[in-house]
C-alpha positions as CSV (number, residue, x, y, z in Angstrom):
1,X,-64.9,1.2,-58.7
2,X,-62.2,3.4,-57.2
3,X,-59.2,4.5,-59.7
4,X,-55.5,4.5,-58.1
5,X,-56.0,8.4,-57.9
6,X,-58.7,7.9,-55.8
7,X,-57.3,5.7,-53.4
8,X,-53.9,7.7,-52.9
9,X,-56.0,10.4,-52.4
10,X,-58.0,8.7,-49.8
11,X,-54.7,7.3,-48.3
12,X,-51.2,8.7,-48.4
13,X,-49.3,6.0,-46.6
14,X,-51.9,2.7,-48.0
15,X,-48.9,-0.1,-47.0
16,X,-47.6,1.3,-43.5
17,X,-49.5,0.0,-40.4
18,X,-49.5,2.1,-37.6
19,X,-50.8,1.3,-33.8
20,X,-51.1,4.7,-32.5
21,X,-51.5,4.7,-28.4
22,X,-52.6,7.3,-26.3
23,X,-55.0,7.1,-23.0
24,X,-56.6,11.2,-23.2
25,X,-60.0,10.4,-25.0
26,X,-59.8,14.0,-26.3
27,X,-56.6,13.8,-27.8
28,X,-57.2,10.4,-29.6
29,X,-60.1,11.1,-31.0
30,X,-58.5,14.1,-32.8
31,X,-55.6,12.7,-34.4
32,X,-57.2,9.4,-35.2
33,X,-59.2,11.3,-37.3
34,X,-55.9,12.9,-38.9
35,X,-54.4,9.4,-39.0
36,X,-57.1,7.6,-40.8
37,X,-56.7,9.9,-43.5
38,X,-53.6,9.5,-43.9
39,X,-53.4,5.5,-43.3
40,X,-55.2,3.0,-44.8
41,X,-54.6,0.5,-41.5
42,X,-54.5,2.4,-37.8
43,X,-54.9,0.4,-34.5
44,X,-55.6,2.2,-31.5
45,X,-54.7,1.4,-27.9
46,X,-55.5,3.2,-25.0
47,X,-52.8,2.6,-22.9
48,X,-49.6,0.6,-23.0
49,X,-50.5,-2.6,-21.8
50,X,-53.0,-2.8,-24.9
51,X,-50.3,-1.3,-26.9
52,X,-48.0,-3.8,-26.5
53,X,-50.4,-6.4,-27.3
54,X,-51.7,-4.8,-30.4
55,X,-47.6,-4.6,-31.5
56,X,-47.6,-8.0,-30.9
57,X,-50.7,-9.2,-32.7
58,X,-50.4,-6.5,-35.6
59,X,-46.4,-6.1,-36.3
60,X,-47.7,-2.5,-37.2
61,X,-44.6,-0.2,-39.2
62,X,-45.0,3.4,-37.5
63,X,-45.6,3.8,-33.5
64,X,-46.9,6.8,-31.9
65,X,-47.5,6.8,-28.5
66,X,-48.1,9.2,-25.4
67,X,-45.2,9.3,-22.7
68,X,-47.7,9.1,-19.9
69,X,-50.2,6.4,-19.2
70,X,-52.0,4.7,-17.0
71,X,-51.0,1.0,-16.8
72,X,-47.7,1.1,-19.1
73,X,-46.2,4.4,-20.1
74,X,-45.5,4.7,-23.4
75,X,-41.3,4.8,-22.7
76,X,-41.7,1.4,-21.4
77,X,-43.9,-0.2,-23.9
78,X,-41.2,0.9,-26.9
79,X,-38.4,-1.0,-24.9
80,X,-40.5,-3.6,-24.9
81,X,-41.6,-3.4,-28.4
82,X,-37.5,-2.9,-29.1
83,X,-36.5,-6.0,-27.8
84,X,-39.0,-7.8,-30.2
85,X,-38.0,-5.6,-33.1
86,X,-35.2,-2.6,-32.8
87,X,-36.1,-0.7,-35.9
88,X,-39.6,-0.5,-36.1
89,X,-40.2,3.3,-36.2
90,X,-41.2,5.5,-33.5
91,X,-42.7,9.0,-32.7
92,X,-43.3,9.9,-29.4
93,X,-45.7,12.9,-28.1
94,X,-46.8,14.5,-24.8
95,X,-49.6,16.9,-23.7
96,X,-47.3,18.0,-20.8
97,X,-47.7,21.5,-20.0
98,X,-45.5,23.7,-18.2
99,X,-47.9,26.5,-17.1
């Protein structure tokens, strides 16, 4: 049986959802692996579109999402999500490079 040490230690954040949405395979995979460390409940989407849905479904706490996607960016899928729910929380990240 797990103590309540264990499980903070296994999970930081146990109540907050978070759909995290990013289309570069590479990229997800490494900080889902952060993320589930971290959070007891992650969804993942791989682009917008699925996003969006997931929000929908889910009613996750935390967003993070990639600017740039195939099918919906992720600019577009927050307003969306915003006019369903204006203060869910959001962090937004790129892999733009300028070189």
């Amino acid at each position: 049986m797990e103590t309540n040490l264990q499980h903070y230690l296994n999970y930081q954040y146990p109540d907050t959802k978070v759909l995290y949405v990013e289309d570069e395979k590479f990229s997800r995979e490494k900080l889902l692996r952060v993320l589930n460390r971290r959070f007891k409940t992650v969804h993942v989407a791989i682009d917008g579109e699925e996003g969006y849905q997931l929000y929908q479904q889910y009613q996750p706490d935390l967003i993070i999402a990639d600017i740039k996607m195939n099918q919906m960016g992720g600019l577009e899928m927050i307003e969306k999500i915003r006019k369903l729910n204006n203060k869910v929380q959001v962090i937004v990240t790129t892999a733009h490079d300028d070189n």
